[in-house]
N, C-alpha and C positions, 0 to 999 in steps of 0.2 A: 406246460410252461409253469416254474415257478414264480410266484410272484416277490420281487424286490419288499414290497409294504408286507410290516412284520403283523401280524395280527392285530396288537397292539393300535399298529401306528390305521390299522386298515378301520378298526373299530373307533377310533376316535375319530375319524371320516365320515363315518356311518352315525357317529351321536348328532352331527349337525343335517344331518342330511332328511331322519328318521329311521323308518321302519325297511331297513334295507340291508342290502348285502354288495362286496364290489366282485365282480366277476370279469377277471383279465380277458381284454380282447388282443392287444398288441404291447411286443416285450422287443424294443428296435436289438436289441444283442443277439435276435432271434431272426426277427422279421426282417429285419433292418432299417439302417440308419437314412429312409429317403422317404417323404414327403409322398410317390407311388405306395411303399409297402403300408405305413400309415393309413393312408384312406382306402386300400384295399381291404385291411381289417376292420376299419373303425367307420367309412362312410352309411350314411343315415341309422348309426346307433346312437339310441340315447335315455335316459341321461347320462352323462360320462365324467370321469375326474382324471385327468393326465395329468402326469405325475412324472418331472426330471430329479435329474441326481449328478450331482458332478464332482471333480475330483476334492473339493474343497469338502463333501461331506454332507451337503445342502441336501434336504429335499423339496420340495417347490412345488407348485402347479395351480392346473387351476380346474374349475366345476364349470360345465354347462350343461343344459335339461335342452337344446336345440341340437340335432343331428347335423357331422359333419358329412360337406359334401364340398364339392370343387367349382363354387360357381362362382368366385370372384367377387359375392358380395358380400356387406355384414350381416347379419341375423340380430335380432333381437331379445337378448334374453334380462329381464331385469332378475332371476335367481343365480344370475352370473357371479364366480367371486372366483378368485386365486385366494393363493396359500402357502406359508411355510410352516416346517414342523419350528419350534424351537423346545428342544430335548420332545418332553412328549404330548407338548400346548402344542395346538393348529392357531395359527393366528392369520386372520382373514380379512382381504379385501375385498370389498364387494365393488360390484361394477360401478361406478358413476354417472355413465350416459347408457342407458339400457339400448338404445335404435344402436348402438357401435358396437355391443357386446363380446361379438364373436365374426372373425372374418376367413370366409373359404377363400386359403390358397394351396392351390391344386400342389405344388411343389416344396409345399412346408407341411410340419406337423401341426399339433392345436397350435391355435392362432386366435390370442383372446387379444380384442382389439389393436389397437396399434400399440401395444404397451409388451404383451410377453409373450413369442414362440419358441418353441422347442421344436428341435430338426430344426431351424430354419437355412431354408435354401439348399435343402437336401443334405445337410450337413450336420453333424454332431455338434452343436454348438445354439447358444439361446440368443434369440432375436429381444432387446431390452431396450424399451425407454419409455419410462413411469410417467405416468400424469396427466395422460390422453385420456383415457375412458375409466382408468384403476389409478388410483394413487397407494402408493406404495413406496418402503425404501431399498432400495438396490439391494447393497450391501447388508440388511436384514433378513431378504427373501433369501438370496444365492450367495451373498460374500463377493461378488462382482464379479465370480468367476463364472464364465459363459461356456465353456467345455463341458459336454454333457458324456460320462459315463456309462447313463444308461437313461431310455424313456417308457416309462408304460401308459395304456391307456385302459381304463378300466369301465363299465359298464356298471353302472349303478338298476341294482334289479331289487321289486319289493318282495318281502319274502312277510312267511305267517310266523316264523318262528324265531326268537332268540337266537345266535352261535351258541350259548352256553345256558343251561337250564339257571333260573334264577331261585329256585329252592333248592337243597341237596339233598338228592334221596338214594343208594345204594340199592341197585337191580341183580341183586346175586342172592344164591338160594340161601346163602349162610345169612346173609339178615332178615329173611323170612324167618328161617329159625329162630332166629335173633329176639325177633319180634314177638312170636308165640311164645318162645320159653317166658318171656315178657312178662305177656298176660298172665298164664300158666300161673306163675309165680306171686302177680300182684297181692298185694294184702292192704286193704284202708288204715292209714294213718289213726284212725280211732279204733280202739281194739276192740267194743263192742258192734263193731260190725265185719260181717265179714265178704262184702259183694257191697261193688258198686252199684248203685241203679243211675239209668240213663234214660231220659226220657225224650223221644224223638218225635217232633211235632214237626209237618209241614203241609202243602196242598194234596189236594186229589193225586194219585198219579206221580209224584215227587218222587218215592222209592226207599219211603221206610222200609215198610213190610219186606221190600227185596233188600233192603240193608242189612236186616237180622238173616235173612233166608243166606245170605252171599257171605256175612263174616260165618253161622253157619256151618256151611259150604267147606270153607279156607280147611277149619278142625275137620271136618268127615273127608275131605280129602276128594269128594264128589259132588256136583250140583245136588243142591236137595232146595224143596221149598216147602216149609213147616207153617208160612204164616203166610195167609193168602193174599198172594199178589198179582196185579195185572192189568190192563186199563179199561179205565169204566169210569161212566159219564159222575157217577157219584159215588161215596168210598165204600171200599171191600174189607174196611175194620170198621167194625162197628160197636167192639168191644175195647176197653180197654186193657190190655193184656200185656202179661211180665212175660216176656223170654228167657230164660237161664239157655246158654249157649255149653255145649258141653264136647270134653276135649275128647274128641272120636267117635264111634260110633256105639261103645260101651262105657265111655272114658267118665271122668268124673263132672261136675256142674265147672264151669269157670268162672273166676272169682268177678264178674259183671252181668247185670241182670240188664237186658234193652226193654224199655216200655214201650210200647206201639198204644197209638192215638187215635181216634177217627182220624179224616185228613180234613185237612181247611177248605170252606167253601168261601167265595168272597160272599154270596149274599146272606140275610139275615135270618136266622130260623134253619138254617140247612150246615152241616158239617160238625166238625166240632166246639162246639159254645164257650166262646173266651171266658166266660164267668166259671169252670169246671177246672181250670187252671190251675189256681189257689188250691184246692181239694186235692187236684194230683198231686201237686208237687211237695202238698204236706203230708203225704200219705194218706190220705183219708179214705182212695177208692181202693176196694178191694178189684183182685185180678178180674177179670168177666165181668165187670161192669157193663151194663148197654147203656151206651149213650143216648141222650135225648136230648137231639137239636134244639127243639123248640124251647126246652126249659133248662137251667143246671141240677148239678148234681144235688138231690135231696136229703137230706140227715138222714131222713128216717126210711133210708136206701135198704136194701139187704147186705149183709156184711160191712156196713159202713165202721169205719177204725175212729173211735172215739179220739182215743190217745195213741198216735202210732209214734213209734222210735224211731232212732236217729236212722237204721238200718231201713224201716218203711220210706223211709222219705226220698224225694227225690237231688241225685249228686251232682248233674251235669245233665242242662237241657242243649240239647242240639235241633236246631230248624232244619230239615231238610230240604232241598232247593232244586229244582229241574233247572243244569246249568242251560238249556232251549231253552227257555219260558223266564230267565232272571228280567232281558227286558220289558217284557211283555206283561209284565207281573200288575194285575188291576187294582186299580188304586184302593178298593171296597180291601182286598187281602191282605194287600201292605197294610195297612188302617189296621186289620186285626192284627197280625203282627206284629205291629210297634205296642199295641195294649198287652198284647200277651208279653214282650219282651219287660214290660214296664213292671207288669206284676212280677214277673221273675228275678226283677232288677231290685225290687223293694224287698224281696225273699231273700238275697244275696246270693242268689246260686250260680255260677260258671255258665255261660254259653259259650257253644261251638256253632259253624256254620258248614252242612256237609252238604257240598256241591254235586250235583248225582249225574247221570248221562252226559259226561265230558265226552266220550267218544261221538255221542250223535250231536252234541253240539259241535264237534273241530273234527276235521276230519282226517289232520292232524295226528290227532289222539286215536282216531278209527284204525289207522295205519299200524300204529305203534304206541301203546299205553305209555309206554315210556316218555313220551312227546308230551305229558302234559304241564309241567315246570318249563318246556320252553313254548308253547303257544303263547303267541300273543293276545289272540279272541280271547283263550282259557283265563288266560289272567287279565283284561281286562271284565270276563263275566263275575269273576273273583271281586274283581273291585266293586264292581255294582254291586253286589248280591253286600257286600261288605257297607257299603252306602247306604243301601236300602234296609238294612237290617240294624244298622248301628253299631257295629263290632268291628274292632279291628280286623285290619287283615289278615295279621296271622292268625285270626279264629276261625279263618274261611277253609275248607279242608276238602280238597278237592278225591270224589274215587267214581268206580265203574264199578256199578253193579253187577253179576252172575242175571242175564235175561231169557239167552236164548240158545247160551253153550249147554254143552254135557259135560265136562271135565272143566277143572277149576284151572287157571293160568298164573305163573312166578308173578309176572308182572302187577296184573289186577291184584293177587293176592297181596301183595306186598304195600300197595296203595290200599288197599280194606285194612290191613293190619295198621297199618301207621294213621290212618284212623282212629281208633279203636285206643291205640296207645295215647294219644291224644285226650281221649275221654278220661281214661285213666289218671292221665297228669291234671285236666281240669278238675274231677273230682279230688284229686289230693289238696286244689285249691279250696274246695269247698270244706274239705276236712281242716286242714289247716287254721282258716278261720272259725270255724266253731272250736276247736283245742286252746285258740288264741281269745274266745271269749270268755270260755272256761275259765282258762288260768288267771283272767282279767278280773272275772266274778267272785272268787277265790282269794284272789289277792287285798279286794273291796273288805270281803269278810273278817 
């Protein structure tokens, strides 16, 4: 059966309603026009929104969360309301006696208090008089015309996902191309460099290390994993280390370098040492640094960069985040978190927030990667992690990692890469503002 309610008109039903979808039980031009076929399809479903139509053009109806049934009494519902469209506003009455709300009669259709049926008396035609349990105006709901065209009854059912993805992302190979030619091509807004650097901080287990192993991946065209990844009670980088990601498997370096981090511990003395921060992100540590939890990074280190350049330093920090783990996240981690974001905030460098194992958080996304712009869990972990971390939301950048395939997938791929370009764009912010204080300095001169 098709449904009369235009998408449109179905999804503006659905904003008052919540997290929901309507799914047609009964369509009377189908089922028919009596008060039997009615409660054949529609007795003890619920919640439900029935919905007339008449030749004047109206459409009407009304909401109850109580199942119909034929026992001749009223039910109770106080989330009770009727409804007209006017063009594409719902404008709604709510019940005003909740104990009257909704009344079973075996030979009509809904029957919201003594005030408004549809079918009534096994007839095409609306049972009307305002003021008993709903106040309302005739002539505003239906135009006073009581001839019914047509009636449905719909089924209001919760659903985990959006109708329509709320980001826009293109799932076709040509914007995979798209993407890589992207990269491929970048060049830093400042000319004496020639490679982003990205530096990717998050907990134990979050999924750096398989974030560089998976974009990777994307360029060799096959799982690979170059930087050791996997889960363990305490982290498996223990260095600080530059990736140079390169285009194939003989291909040339690509114009972004990934830093990998230890991984954050909430307690003190264990992971990596919020006070080494500062030093990364001015370039100070050279590559294969060993970290040491218990102390920061020392001057008189090996290879330590006295004076490193603009190309040494860091362009765009990204926190990595286990979208499992965003509520759960202990308050000792967050704490370091918001000091590390602080230090990076007084540096003035770009943050991103990369949300990692959406598919084992939704399962949703397990089904179909494609599915994660319209989860709703996904984007409500999006907003926490967004909350918890203090970054807007469009900083929050949801992918799936490369964990446990052998060959790389369009879909995944295409969410790693729009990633990645992302970085790209926040370090042109970061380039941007150093050109802009440049010319600022200059101009002082």
């Amino acid at each position: 059966m098709n449904p009369s309610l235009t998408r449109s008109q179905q999804k503006t039903i659905c904003s008052h309603l919540g997290r929901v979808r309507l799914q047609l039980l009964y369509k009377a031009s189908v089922d028919g026009f009596t008060g039997a076929a009615f409660h054949q399809r529609c007795d003890t479903r619920c919640p439900t929104v029935s919905v007339g139509y008449n030749v004047s053009g109206f459409i009407f109806g009304g909401y109850t969360k109580q199942p119909f049934s034929q026992s001749g009494q009223y039910v109770h519902d106080d989330q009770a309301f009727l409804f007209t469209f006017k063009k594409e506003k719902l404008l709604r009455y709510p019940v005003t006696n909740p104990t009257n709300a909704i009344r079973m009669v075996g030979k009509s259709g809904p029957y919201f208090g003594e005030d408004l049926a549809l079918i009534s008396g096994s007839q095409p035609v609306v049972y009307n008089k305002p003021g008993s349990f709903y106040n309302f105006n005739a002539a505003e709901m239906h135009g006073n015309d009581l001839n019914l065209t047509e009636c449905e009854v719909y089924q209001v059912e919760e659903t985990a996902e959006f109708e329509d993805p709320w980001r826009t992302i293109i799932w076709e190979s040509g914007k995979k191309t798209e993407l890589k030619e992207k990269i491929r091509t970048y060049k830093p807004l400042v000319s004496s460099v020639s490679k982003a650097r990205v530096l990717l901080i998050g907990p134990i287990g979050a999924g750096k290390s398989s974030f560089f192993n998976s974009i990777n991946s994307v360029f060799r065209g096959h799982v690979t994993g170059q930087a050791m990844a996997g889960c363990s009670a305490t982290s498996l980088t223990t260095q600080f280390r530059t990736y140079s990601v390169k285009d194939g498997r003989e291909g040339k370096p690509l114009p972004i370098i990934l830093c990998d981090t230890m991984g954050l511990e909430e307690s003190t003395g264990a992971g990596l040492n919020v006070d080494d921060i500062t030093s990364i992100v001015r370039g100070h540590l050279p590559d294969r640094y060993q970290f040491n939890p218990s102390a920061p990074f020392n001057l008189e280190a090996y290879g330590y960069q006295e004076s490193p350049g603009l190309g040494d330093k860091i362009h765009c920090v990204v926190y990595v985040i286990d979208a499992c783990k965003v509520s759960i996240m202990p308050s000792k981690l967050e704490e370091k978190l918001d000091a590390i974001r602080k230090k990076v905030n007084l540096i003035g460098i770009p943050q991103l927030v990369l949300l990692t194992k959406v598919d084992e958080a939704c399962s949703l996304v397990a089904e179909d990667v494609r599915n994660v712009y319209k989860s709703y869990y996904i984007k409500q972990m999006m907003q926490e992690a967004s909350a918890r971390l203090g970054v807007p939301m469009s900083c929050v950048i949801p992918v799936k990692n490369y964990s446990e395939e052998l060959e790389v997938n369009l879909n995944s791929d295409i969410l790693l890469l729009s990633a990645v370009e992302q970085m790209l764009r926040f370090s042109d912010n970061y380039f941007d503002d150093i050109s802009d204080r440049c010319g600022n300095m200059k101009s002082k001169e």
